[in-house]
Each structure stands twice: as C-alpha cells, then as structure tokens.
MARDO-73202 format. One record per residue (C-alpha): residue in three letters; x, y, z. Coordinates in steps of 0.02 Angstrom, whole numbers, plus 50000, padded with zeros to 5 digits. Layout:
BEGIN
ALAXYZ
...
//
This chain:
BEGIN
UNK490435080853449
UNK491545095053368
UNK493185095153392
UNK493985104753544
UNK495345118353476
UNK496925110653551
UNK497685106753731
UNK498315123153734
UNK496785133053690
UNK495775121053821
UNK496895124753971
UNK496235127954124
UNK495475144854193
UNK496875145054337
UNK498345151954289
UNK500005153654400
UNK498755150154532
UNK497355164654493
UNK495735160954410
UNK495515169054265
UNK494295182354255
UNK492875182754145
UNK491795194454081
UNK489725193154134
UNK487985197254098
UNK488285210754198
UNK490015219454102
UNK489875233953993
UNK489855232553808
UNK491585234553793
UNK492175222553913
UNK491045210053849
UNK491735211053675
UNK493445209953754
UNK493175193653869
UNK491495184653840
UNK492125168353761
UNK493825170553762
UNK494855155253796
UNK496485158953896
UNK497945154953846
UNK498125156853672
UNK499205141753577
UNK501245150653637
UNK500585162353741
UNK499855172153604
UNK498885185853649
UNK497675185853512
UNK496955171653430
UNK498465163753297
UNK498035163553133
UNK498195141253111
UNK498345143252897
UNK498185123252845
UNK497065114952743
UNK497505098552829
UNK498125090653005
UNK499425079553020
UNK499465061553129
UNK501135055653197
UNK500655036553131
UNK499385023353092
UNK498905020753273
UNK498345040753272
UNK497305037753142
UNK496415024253187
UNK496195031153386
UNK495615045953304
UNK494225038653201
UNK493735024953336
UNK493625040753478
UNK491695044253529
UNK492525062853567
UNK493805070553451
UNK494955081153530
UNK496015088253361
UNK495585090253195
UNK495835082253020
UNK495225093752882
UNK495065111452866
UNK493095110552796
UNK492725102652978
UNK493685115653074
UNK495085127653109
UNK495625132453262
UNK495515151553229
UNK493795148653157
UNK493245137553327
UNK493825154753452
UNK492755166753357
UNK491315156353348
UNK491735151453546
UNK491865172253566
UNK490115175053460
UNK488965162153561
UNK489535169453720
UNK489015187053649
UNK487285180553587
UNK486985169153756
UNK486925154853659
UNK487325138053676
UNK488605135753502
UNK488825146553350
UNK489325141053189
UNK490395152353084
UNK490045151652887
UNK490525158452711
UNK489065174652722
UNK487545180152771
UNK486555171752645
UNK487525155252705
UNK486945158452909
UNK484955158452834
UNK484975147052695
UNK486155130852813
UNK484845129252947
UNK483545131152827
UNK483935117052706
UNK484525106252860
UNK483245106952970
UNK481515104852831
UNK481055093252722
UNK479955088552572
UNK478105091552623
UNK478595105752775
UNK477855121352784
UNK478865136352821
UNK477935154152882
UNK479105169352818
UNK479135188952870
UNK478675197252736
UNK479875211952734
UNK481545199252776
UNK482945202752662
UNK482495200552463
UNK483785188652445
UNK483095176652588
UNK481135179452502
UNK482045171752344
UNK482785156852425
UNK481265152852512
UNK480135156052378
UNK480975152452221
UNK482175137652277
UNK481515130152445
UNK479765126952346
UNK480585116652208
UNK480725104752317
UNK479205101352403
UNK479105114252527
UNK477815128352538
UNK477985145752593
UNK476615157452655
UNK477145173952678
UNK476465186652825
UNK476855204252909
UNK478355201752998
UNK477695211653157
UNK476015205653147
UNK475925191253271
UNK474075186753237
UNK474375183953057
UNK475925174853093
UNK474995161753229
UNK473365159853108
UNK474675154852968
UNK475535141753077
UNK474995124652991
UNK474915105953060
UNK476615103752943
UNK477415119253003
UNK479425118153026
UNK480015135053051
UNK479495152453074
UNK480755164152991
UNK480805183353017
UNK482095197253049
UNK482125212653181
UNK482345224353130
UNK481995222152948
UNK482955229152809
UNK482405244652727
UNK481045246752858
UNK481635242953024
UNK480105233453056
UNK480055221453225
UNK479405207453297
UNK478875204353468
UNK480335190553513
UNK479485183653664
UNK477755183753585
UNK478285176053435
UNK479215161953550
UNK477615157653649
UNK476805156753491
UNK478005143553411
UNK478765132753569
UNK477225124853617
UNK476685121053423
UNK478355112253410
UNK478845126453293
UNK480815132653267
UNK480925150353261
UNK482485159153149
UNK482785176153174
UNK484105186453070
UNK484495200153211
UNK485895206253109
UNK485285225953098
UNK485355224353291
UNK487015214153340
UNK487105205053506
UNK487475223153611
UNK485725231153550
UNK484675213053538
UNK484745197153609
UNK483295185153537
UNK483985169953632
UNK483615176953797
UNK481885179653739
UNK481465162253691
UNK482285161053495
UNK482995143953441
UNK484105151053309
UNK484995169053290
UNK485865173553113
UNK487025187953086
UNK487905195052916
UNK489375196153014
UNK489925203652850
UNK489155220252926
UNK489315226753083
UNK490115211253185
UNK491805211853077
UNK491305231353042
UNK492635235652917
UNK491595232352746
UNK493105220352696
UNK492575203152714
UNK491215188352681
UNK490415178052856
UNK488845173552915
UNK488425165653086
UNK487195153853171
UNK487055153953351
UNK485745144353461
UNK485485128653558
UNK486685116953535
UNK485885102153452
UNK485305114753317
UNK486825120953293
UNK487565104553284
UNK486455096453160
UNK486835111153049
UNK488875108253084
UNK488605091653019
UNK488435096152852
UNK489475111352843
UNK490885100952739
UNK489825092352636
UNK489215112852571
UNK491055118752595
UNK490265134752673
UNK491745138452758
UNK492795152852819
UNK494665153252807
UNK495575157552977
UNK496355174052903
UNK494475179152882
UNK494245172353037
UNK495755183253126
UNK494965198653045
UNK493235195853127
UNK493995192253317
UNK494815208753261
UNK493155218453243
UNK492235212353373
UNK493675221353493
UNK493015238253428
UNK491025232753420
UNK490425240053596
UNK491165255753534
UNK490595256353349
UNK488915250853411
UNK488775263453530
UNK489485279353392
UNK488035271453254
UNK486685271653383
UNK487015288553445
UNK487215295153277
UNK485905285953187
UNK484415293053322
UNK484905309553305
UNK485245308853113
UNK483115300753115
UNK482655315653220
UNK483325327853105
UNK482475322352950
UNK480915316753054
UNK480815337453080
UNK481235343552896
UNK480105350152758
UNK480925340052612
UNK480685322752696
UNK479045313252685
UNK479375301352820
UNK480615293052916
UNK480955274852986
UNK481745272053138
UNK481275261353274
UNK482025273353399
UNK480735286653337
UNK478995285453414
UNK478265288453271
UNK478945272153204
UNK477435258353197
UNK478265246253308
UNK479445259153452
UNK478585251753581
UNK479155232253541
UNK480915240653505
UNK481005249553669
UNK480765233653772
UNK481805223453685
UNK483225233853629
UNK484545241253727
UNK485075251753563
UNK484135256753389
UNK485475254353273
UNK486345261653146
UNK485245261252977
UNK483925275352970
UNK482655272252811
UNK481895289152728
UNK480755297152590
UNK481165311452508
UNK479885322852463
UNK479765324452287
UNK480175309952132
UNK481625299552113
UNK482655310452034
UNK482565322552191
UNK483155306652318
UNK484485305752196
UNK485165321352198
UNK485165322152378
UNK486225303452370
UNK487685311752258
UNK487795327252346
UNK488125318952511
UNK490125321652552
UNK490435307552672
UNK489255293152626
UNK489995280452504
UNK488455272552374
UNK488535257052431
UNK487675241652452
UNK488165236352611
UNK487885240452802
UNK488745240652981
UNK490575245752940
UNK491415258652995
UNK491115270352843
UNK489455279652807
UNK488435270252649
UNK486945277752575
UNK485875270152431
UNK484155271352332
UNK483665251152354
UNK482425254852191
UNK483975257152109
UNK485255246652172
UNK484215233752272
UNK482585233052146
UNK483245239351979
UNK482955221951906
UNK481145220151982
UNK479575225951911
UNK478975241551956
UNK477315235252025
UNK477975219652131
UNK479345232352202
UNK477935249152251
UNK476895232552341
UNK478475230552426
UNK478455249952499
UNK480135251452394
UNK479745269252309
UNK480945279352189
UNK480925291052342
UNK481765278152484
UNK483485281952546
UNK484215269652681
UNK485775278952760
UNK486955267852839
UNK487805275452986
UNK489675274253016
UNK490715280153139
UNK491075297453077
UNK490565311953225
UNK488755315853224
UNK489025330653193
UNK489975330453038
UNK488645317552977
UNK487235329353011
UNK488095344852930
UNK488155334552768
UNK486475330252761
UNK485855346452805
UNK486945350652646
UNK486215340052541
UNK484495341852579
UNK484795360252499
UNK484715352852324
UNK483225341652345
//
C-alpha cells in the first residue's frame, strides 16, 4: 500500500461540524478542477497544497523504525523516490479528474508510456501499437522494447478491425493515442475496450491532446490513461511530468518500481502543476473555441490543401470524436498549398506563434514536424508517415481568437 500524505492531509470531511463539499460528475469544468480530489485541510491550514522540499523523513527513534517497516499499511513516508506529500495531492487531484482509481505522477511524458510498459510485459509478449502514436513512443517500442524479446506489430490507430485481427495468443497490451499527434486521428474507446477485456488484453491510451475535460477513456472501458502533463495539464510550457492514471492494482504495480527508475518529480514541480490545473477548465475551454474556428478558417482558404481537425466533419474520424469528446482540442494539423519552402514562410511570418516543439501551454506554438520533428529521418520512411514538407501543426494558446485568426490570415498573404 502507498503511503497516506499525513494526519493532517487525511482529516476528516467534517469540519467545525459541516461536511465538506465536493465537487461531482455533475460540476462544471471549472469547479471540477477546483475540488475533484482535493483533500481538506491542507498540513497548517494551508490553503494550497505546501510545497514538503526533503529528500528524506525523519523517525523519532529505533522503535519508529522498526513499527514502520513491520506495518502491513504505512501511514508516513521514508524517502523522497517513494513519495512526497505535494507529489501524493496532485496525483490524488489528477485521478479524480480522469475517474480513475490512482494516478501516478512521473518525471515526463515519455516516463507515463514507457513505466507501465516495461512493468507490465515481459520477454516473449506481444504488444499491438497505433501506428500514428507519438515518434518517440514508435522508437521505444520498436527499437528498445524488441531487444528484449518482445515483438511489436504495428496497425492504424482508428482501424479497429486491423487492430482485433492483430491481437495474438501472447498479446499484453494494446497501445494507441486519441487523438494522435500531427493527425488528430481517434480510436473508438469503447470499441477498442470490448475488443481487449474479454481477450485478457490491457489497453494504454495516451489521451494527452484531449485532457480529462474534453476525454475520459476510463469511463469508456480503458485500463490505463497517460498524459504529458508537460502540456496542457501544467499549461505554462515550463516544466517536465508525465502521469498514469487507471485501476488501482495497475497503477500500483507500476508505483512499485518507480524508485528503483528514480522517475520522479520534485514537489516544487509538483506545486507548479496543482497550480495549472486551477486554470485548466478555462484554458481548455479558450483552445477549443479557438482551435475550431482557427480549422474552419483554413478548411475554407485557397492556399491550404487540407486541414485536420477532429471537430471538422471533414475529418476521417468526426463522428468517433463527437461521441466521445466533450471538446476538440487545441492542436489543428494543416497543408499548405505549395512546397516546403511556402509552409515555411507562412511559419516565420506568423506574429504570435512561438516555433516550438511543444503543445498545450498557454502560448501559441507553431512548427513544420519535417523539420523539427523528422529532420533526422529519411525522407521516404517520413512521406510513408503522411509527414510532408507542407505540414504545419499550430498549437493553440490562449490568445483571443480573434487576434489568432488576424495573424494567420496575415500570413497566409505570403504563401
């Protein structure tokens, strides 16, 4: 069992003789990111989270020690690589957000994939991947996981027939994202569930283009939800965290080894994300509005080939999106008609979009991924890939749509 924060972090729900109230299923966006899985009251009546900066508990004596070892249930800590109390209340606040049973908070992104992945196969598994999942999880799986005994077959990551026919009598785990990253494909969560549960398959879905507020896979039958809470969870481009959420013996088994990788977060990270996730109902809602109008724009204009957005009907899989999303997000992928060159010069004459790699914070990042996603990849593996010199993904922020659109509009004049 994980350690509980401390006495005062685990006090009761009744205080001065009212219960607490707590935010529901049923609260607005806002209020959710306010309340859901909050603990109340904070260690000296704190009203946020403290920030608990050790590296190691103390014990009063021998005695301590040795209760605390011999105790089937630990109720305080010992070592900050097995827990920090700031850590435990955002990953507390981010399972009640994702309706799951236990979240793990870790080092990145990279770190919420790669954990369960390498803790819950073995040598001789078989592991059935999206194909368009992020590049970096494609490398891990195909390029490390397979060094050791483990194969990898690789289908499209909306395509539920092709995923079920590559299902094998050694399959572990079915990994895909929704929506994917440049393309915005997705998968039908439910089908994809009823497809793996009775198979005895795990399914891991990175849902971190969606957040909690626009996607919940948990409620549709997922065993395991990752988020780059890099992006839009902590929102504010200026920190490194991942996060695992899901049933709790999952999530456990994964915990179990977190010290012995040292993926860990330190609690001033930590603060900084329970900081974020105050504002995420509202960034969440700015991105989505301004993201679906920014894809109708271009979906309308003579200089772009074609736009992806799952909000769009044109997009291959709206219909999945619609009944599973309650938002569309905040990345819109493009083509610009023309040659690279021409996407180019529509990137650097853009006024308020930073060239960036990143997504989900509060500031507006565009980027050519054949450039700074692909420039290292062959030409031909990257055009099987759909990645063309022509691709822009535009990374909403929370600038006014307006403003946003104006710039575009701007620099689509010297494409």
């Amino acid at each position: 069992m994980r350690p509980i924060i401390e006495q005062t972090e685990n006090a009761s729900h009744r205080t001065n003789g009212r219960r607490q109230k707590r935010a529901t299923a049923s609260s607005g966006p806002n209020t959710q990111v306010l309340h859901k899985g909050a603990r109340r009251p904070h260690a000296y009546h704190s009203l946020t989270p403290p920030i608990v900066q050790t590296a190691a508990y103390t014990f009063e004596d021998t005695e301590a020690v040795i209760a605390f070892k011999s105790a089937a249930e630990r109720e305080r800590l010992e070592y900050g690589r097995y827990g920090n109390p700031t850590v435990q209340a955002v990953e507390q606040r981010l399972a009640a957000l994702e309706g799951g049973e236990a979240a793990l908070l870790v080092s990145s992104g990279m770190a919420a994939i790669t954990l369960p992945l390498l803790l819950l196969i073995s040598s001789g598994d078989h592991v059935v991947m999206g194909d368009d999942v992020y590049h970096r999880t494609r490398i891990f799986a195909n390029e490390f996981l397979t060094r050791y005994g483990v194969t990898v077959t690789t289908v499209p990551t909306s395509d539920l027939t092709a995923i079920e026919a590559a299902i094998r009598p050694n399959t572990r785990v079915i990994v895909a994202e929704t929506p994917t990253n440049p393309f915005l494909r997705c998968v039908d969560l439910r089908g994809l569930a009823e497809i793996a549960r009775p198979r005895g398959v795990l399914t891991l879905i990175d849902s971190t283009f969606a957040t909690p507020l626009n996607q919940q896979p948990l409620q549709h039958g997922i065993d395991l939800v990752a988020h780059s809470v890099t992006k839009y969870l902590a929102g504010h481009n200026d920190l490194l965290a991942g996060v695992v959420v899901g049933r709790g013996d999952l999530i456990e088994t994964v915990r179990g080894s977190q010290g012995l990788f040292g993926a860990v977060v330190d609690p001033s990270a930590a603060y900084q994300i329970h900081r974020g996730l105050q504002t995420l109902g509202l960034r969440i809602a700015q991105q989505n509005r301004s993201a679906l109008a920014i894809a109708r724009y271009l979906e309308e204009h003579p200089k772009v080939r074609r736009v992806w957005y799952p909000g769009l009907a044109s997009h291959p899989d709206h219909e999945v999106a619609r009944q599973q999303m309650t938002g569309f997000g905040g990345v819109v992928s493009f083509e610009i008609e023309g040659d690279g060159p021409a996407a180019s010069r529509f990137v650097d004459a853009l006024q308020l979009a930073h060239i960036a790699p990143s997504l989900g914070g509060v500031d507006t990042l565009v980027m050519q991924p054949a450039i700074l996603s692909y420039f290292d990849t062959p030409r031909e593996q990257r055009l099987a890939l759909g990645i063309t010199d022509e691709l822009i993904r535009l990374a909403v922020g929370i600038e006014d749509t307006e403003d946003l659109l104006a710039d575009i509009e701007r620099a689509l004049e010297v494409v």
